[in-house]
C-alpha positions in Angstrom: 4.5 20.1 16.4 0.8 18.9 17.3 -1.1 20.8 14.9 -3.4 18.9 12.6 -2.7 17.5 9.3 -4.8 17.7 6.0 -4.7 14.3 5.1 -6.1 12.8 1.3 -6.8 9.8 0.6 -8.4 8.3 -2.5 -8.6 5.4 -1.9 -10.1 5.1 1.7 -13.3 3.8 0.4 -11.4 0.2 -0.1 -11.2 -2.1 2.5 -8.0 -3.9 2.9 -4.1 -2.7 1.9 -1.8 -0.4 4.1 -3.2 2.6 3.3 -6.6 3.0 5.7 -3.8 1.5 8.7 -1.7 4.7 7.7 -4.4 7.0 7.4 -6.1 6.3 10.7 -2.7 6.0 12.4 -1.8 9.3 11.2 -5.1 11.0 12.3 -4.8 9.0 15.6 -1.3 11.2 15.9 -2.8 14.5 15.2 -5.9 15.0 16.6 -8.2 17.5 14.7 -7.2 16.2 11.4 -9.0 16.7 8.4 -9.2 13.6 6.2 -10.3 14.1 2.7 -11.7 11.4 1.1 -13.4 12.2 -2.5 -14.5 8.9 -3.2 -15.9 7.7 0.6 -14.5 6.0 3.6 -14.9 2.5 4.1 -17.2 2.0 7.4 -14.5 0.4 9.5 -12.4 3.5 8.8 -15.1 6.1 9.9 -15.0 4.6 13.4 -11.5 4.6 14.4 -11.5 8.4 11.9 -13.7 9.6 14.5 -12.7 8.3 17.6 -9.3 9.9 16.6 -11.2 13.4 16.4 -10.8 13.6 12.6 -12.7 15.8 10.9 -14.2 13.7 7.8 -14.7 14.9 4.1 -16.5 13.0 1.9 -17.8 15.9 -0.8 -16.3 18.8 -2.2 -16.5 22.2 -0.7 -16.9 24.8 -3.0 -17.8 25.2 -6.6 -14.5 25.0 -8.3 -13.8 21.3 -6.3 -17.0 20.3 -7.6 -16.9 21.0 -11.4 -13.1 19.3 -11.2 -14.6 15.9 -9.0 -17.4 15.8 -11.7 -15.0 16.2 -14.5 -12.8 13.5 -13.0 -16.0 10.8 -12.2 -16.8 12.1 -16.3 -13.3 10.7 -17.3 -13.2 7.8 -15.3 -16.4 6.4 -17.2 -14.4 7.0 -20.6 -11.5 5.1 -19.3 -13.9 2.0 -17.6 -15.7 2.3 -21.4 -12.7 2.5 -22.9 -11.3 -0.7 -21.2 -14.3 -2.5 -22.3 -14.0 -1.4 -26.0 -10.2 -1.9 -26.7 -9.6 -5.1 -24.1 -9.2 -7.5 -27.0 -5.4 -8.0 -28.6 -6.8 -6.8 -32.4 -6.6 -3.1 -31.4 -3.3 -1.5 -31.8 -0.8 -1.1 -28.7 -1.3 2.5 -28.7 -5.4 2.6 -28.5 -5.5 -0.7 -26.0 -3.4 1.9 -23.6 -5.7 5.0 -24.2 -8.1 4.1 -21.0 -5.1 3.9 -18.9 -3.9 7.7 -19.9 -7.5 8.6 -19.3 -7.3 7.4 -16.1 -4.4 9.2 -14.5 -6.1 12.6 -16.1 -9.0 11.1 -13.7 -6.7 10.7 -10.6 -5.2 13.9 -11.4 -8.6 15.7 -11.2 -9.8 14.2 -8.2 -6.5 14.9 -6.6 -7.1 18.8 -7.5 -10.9 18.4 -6.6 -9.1 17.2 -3.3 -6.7 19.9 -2.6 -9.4 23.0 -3.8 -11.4 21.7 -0.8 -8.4 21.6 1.5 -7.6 24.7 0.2 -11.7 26.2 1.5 -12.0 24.1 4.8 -8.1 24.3 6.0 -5.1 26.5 6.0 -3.5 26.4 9.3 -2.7 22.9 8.8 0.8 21.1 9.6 1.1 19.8 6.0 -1.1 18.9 3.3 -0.6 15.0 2.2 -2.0 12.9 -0.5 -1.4 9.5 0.8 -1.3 7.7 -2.6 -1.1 9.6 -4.8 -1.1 9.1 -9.1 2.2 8.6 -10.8 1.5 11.2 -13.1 0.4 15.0 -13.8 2.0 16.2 -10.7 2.3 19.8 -11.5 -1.1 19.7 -12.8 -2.7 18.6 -9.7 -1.1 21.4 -7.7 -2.1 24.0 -10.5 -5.8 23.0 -11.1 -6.3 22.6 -7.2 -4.0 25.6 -5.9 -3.1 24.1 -3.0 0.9 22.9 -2.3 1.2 19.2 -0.8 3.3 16.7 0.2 2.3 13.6 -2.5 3.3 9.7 -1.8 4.0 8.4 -4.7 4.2 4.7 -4.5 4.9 2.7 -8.0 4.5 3.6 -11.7 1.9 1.5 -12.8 1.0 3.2 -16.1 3.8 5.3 -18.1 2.7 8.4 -19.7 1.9 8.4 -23.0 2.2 11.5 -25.5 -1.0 13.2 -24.6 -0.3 12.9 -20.7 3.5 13.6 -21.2 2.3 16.7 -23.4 0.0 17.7 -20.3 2.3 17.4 -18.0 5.3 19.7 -19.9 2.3 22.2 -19.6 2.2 22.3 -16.2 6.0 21.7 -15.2 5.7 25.0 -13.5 3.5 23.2 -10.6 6.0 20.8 -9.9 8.1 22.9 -7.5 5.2 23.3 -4.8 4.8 19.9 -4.3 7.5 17.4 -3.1 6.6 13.7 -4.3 7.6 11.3 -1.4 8.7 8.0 -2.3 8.8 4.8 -0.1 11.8 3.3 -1.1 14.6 4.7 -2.8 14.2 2.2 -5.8 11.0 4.0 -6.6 12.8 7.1 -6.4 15.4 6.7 -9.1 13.1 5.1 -11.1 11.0 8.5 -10.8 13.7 10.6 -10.8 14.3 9.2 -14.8 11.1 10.4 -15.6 10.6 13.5 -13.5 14.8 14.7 -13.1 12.8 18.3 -11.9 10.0 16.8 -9.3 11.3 17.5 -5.9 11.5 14.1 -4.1 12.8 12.6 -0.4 12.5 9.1 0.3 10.5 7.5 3.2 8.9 4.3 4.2 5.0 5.0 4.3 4.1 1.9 7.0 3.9 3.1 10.0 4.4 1.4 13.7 1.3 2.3 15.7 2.4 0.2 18.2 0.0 -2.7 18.3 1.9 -5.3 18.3 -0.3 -9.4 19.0 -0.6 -10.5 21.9 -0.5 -14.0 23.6 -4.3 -13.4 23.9 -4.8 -12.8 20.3 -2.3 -15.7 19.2 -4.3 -18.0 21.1 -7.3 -16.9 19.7 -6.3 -16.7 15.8 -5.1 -20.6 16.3 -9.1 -20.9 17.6 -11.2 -19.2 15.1 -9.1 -21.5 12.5 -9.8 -24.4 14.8 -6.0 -25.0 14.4 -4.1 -26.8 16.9 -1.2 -24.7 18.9 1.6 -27.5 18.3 0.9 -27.6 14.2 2.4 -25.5 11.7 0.7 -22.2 10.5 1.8 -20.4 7.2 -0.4 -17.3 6.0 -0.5 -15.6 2.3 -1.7 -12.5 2.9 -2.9 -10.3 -0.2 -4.2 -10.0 -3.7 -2.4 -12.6 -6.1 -1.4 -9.6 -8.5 0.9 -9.7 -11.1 4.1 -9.0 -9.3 3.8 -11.4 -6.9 5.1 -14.7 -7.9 2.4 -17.3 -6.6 3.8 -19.9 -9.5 6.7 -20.4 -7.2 5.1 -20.9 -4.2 2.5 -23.2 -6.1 5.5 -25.6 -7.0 6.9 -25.2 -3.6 3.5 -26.4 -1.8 3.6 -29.8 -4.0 7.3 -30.6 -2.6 6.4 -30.5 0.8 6.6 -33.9 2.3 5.5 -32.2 6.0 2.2 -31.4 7.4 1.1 -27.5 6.8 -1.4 -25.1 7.4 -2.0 -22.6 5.0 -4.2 -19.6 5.9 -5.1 -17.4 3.0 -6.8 -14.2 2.8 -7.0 -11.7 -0.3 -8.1 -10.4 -3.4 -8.5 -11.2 -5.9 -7.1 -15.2 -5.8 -7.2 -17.9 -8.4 -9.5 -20.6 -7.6 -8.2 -23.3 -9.7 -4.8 -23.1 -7.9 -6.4 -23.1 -4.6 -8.6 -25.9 -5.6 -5.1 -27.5 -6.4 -3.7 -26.8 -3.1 -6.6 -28.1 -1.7 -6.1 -31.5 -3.0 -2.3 -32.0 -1.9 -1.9 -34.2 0.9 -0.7 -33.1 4.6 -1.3 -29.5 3.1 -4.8 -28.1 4.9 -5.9 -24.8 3.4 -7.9 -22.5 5.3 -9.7 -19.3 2.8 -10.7 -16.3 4.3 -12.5 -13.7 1.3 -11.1 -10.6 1.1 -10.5 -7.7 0.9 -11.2 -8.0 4.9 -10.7 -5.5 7.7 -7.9 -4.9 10.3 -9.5 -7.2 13.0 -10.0 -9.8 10.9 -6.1 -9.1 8.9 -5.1 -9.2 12.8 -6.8 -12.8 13.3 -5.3 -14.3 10.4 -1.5 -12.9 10.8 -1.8 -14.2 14.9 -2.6 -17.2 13.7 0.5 -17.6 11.8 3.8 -18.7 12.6 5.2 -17.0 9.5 3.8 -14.7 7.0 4.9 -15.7 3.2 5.8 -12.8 0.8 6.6 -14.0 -2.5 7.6 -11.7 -5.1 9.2 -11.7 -8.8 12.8 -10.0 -8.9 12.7 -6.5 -9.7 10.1 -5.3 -7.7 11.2 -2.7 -5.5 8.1 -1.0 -3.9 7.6 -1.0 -0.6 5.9 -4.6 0.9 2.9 -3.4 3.4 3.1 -7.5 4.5 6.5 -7.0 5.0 5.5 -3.9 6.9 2.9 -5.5 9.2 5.2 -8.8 9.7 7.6 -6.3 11.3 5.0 -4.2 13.2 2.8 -7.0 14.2 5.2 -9.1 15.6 5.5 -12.2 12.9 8.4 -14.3 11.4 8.7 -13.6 8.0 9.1 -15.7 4.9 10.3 -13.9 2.1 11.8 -13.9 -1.9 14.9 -11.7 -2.4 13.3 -10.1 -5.3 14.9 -6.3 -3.5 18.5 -6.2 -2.9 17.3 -3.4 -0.4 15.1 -5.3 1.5 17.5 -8.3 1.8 20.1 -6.1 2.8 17.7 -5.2 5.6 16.6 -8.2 6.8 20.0 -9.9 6.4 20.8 -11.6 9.9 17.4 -10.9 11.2 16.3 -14.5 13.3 12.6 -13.7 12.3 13.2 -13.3 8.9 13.9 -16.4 6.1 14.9 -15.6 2.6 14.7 -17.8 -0.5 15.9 -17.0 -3.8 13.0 -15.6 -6.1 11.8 -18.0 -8.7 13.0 -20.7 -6.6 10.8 -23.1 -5.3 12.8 -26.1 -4.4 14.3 -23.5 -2.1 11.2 -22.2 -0.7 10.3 -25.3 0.1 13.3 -25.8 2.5 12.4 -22.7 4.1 8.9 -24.1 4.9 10.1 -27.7 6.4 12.4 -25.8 8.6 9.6 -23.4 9.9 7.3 -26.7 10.2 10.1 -28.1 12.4 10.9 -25.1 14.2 9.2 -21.6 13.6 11.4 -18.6 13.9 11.4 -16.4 16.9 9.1 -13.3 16.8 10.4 -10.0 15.6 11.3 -7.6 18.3 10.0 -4.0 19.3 13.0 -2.7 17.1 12.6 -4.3 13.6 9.8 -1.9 12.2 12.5 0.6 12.8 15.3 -1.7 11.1 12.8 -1.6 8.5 12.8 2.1 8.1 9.3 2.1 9.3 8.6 5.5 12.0 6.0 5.4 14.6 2.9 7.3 13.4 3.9 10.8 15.8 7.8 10.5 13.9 5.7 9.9 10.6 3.7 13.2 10.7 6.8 15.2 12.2 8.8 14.1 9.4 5.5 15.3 7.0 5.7 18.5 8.9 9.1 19.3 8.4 9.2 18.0 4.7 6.5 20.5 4.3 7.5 23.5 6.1 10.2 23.2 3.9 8.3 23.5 0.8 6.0 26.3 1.7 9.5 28.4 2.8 10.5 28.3 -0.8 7.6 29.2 -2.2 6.3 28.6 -5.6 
C-alpha cells in the first residue's frame, strides 16, 4: 500500500495546532499526495507539502466545486454577521445560537466543495480523508460533493439545532459512504448518541513522525530563552480556551515557594493573568506569541523539562500536547480530567498527574519536577499512547477505506 492519498484539510491555512504536523506527516508517507486545502496553506506548510511531492490545491476544480465553495464563503459571512448582531445576552437562546448553525451549513459546503474537486483531479487514490472535519451534516457533505471519504471528527463543539438536525434527516442516506473516525473512544460514544447510524472506528489522529529532540536542540532551546541548564523549565503550550483549566494552574503558580521558569506560547492568552504571573516572586515568565510554527513549537517544548496540560474534568478529546510530549520526547505534567488518558499514562516515569481542579496538588507536582525533573519518555510511549507512525496511520486510512468503497453506497 504506497499509493497516494487525497488528503483535506480546512484548516491548513492556520498556523499552529496538530493538524498541519498530521497533514504534512501524512503526505511525507505517501508521496504524490493530493492535499486539498479550500481555504489556503499556511507558508510553512507549503514547503515541507512540497518537498514531500504533494500535489497542492488551493481552488476548486470544476464548476459545481465552485458554486458550493462560493455558497459556503456566502454563509460564513451570515454567520460572522450574525455573531455580531445576536452577541449580546438580550436576544433569546435560540437566535444567539443561529450563527453557529449557519456555520456548520458553511463547513458542510466547503467540505462538499472539497470532495467535488477530489472527485475531478483524483480517483485512483488510497483513501479520501478530511482531516477535521465538522461535527455535523455528514451525509450531506458526501451527497452535495459525490465523493465517499474517510472524515475525523474530533469534538462536538456546536449541537445541531432544528434546522441543521432537519437537514441532516434529509440526507441520512449519505451517511453510509462515509465512515466518521474518531480520536478517542469518548468522542465516539458521545457521537454515537447523536448519529446511532454514522459508521464510526476509533483512532488517535497524532501521529509519530519520528522526530524526536535532540541533545543539540535541548541545548539550544535553554539558549534562545537565555535560560540556565541547572534551573527549572516548565512550558504551557496552547491557546487558553475554555476547556482548559488555567484558574488552577493560576492558584498553583502563587503557592510555589521554589524558583521556576515558565515558558508560554499560544493563542489566544489573557494578559492580566500573565501580568499576574509576572509579578510573583522566583516565578520568571518567558512569552512567546502565538500561534507559532513547528520550529519555533520545537524550541519552546526542548527547552522544557516538562510540558503542563491542564484541563477541566470531562474533557475527553484527544490532547495534541499530550501527543507531542510523547512524540517529542518530554516529561509530562498533566490533570486527570480523562479516565482514558490516566489509565494510559498510569505508571509511566515521564508522566505526573494531579487531580483536576486541584491546585494545591499541582503545585506539589511542580516542586518535585523543580527538584528533580522526570526522565524523558522513551521511543515506545507515542505508541502506549495509541499514537501510529505516519506510514501505520495512512495504512490504517487505506484499509478503513477500502472497506467502505467494498460496500458501496
Amino acid at each position: 500500500m504506497i499509493g497516494p492519498l487525497v488528503l483535506i484539510e480546512p484548516y491548513a491555512n492556520r498556523l499552529g495546532g496538530h493538524h498541519q504536523h498530521t497533514l504534512v506527516a501524512l503526505a511525507q508517507a505517501r508521496p504524490g499526495s493530493l492535499v486539498i486545502a479550500p481555504h489556503g496553506i499556511a507558508p510553512e506548510a507549503v514547503g515541507a507539502l512540497r518537498a514531500a511531492g504533494a500535489r497542492l490545491v488551493t481552488a476548486p476544480a470544476g464548476l459545481p466545486a465552485a458554486c458550493l465553495l462560493a455558497a459556503s464563503r456566502l454563509t460564513a459571512g451570515l454567520s460572522t454577521t450574525g455573531l455580531r448582531v445576536f452577541r449580546s445576552r438580550r436576544w433569546p437562546h435560540h437566535l444567539r445560537r443561529l450563527p453557529h448553525q449557519i456555520t456548520l451549513i458553511s463547513d458542510c459546503l466547503t467540505e462538499a466543495s472539497a470532495l467535488r474537486t477530489a472527485r475531478r483531479l483524483e480517483s485512483g487514490a488510497d483513501a479520501v480523508v478530511i482531516l477535521t472535519a465538522s461535527e455535523a451534516l455528514h451525509g450531506a457533505a458526501v451527497l452535495l460533493g459525490g465523493q465517499p471519504h474517510l472524515r475525523f471528527v474530533h469534538e462536538a463543539v456546536t449541537t445541531e439545532d432544528a434546522i441543521v438536525r432537519l437537514l441532516g434527516r434529509l440526507a441520512c442516506r449519505g451517511e453510509q459512504q462515509v465512515i466518521a473516525v474518531y480520536p478517542t473512544l469518548a468522542v465516539g460514544d458521545e457521537f454515537t448518541t447523536a448519529f446511532p447510524h454514522l459508521p464510526a472506528v476509533v483512532g488517535a489522529f497524532a501521529v509519530d513522525d519520528g522526530r524526536r529532540l535532540t541533545a543539540a536542540e535541548r541545548d539550544g532551546g535553554r539558549a534562545a530563552f537565555d535560560i540556565p541548564a541547572a534551573e527549572a523549565v516548565v512550558c504551557l503550550v496552547g491557546g487558553w480556551w475554555p476547556y482548559k483549566d488555567i484558574a488552577t494552574v493560576d492558584a498553583a503558580l502563587a503557592r510555589l515557594k521554589e524558583p521556576l521558569h515558565l515558558l508560554i506560547t499560544g493563542s489566544p492568552l489573557d494578559e492580566a493573568v500573565l501580568q499576574r504571573w509576572r509579578s510573583l516572586p522566583g516565578l520568571r515568565v518567558h512569552t512567546v506569541p502565538g500561534p507559532v510554527s513547528e520550529a519555533v513549537l520545537r524550541l519552546v517544548y526542548a527547552a522544557a523539562d516538562a510540558t503542563l496540560v491542564s484541563r477541566h474534568p470531562g474533557t475527553s478529546k484527544e490532547s495534541g500536547l499530550v501527543m507531542d510530549a510523547a512524540r517529542l520526547g518530554v516529561p509530562l505534567i498533566v490533570s486527570d480530567h480523562d479516565p482514558a488518558l490516566s489509565a494510559r499514562l498510569r505508571g509511566q516515569s515521564w508522566s505526573l498527574t494531579f487531580p483536576s481542579g486541584d491546585p494545591v496538588a499541582l503545585a506539589e507536582v511542580l516542586h518535585a519536577v523543580i527538584r528533580q525533573p522526570p526522565s524523558y519518555p522513551g521511543s515506545n510511549a507515542p505508541g502506549q499512547l495509541g499514537m501510529r507512525s505516519a506510514a501505520a496511520q495512512a495504512d490504517f486510512l487505506t484499509h478503513t477505506y477500502a472497506g467502505l468503497r467494498a460496500k458501496g453506497p
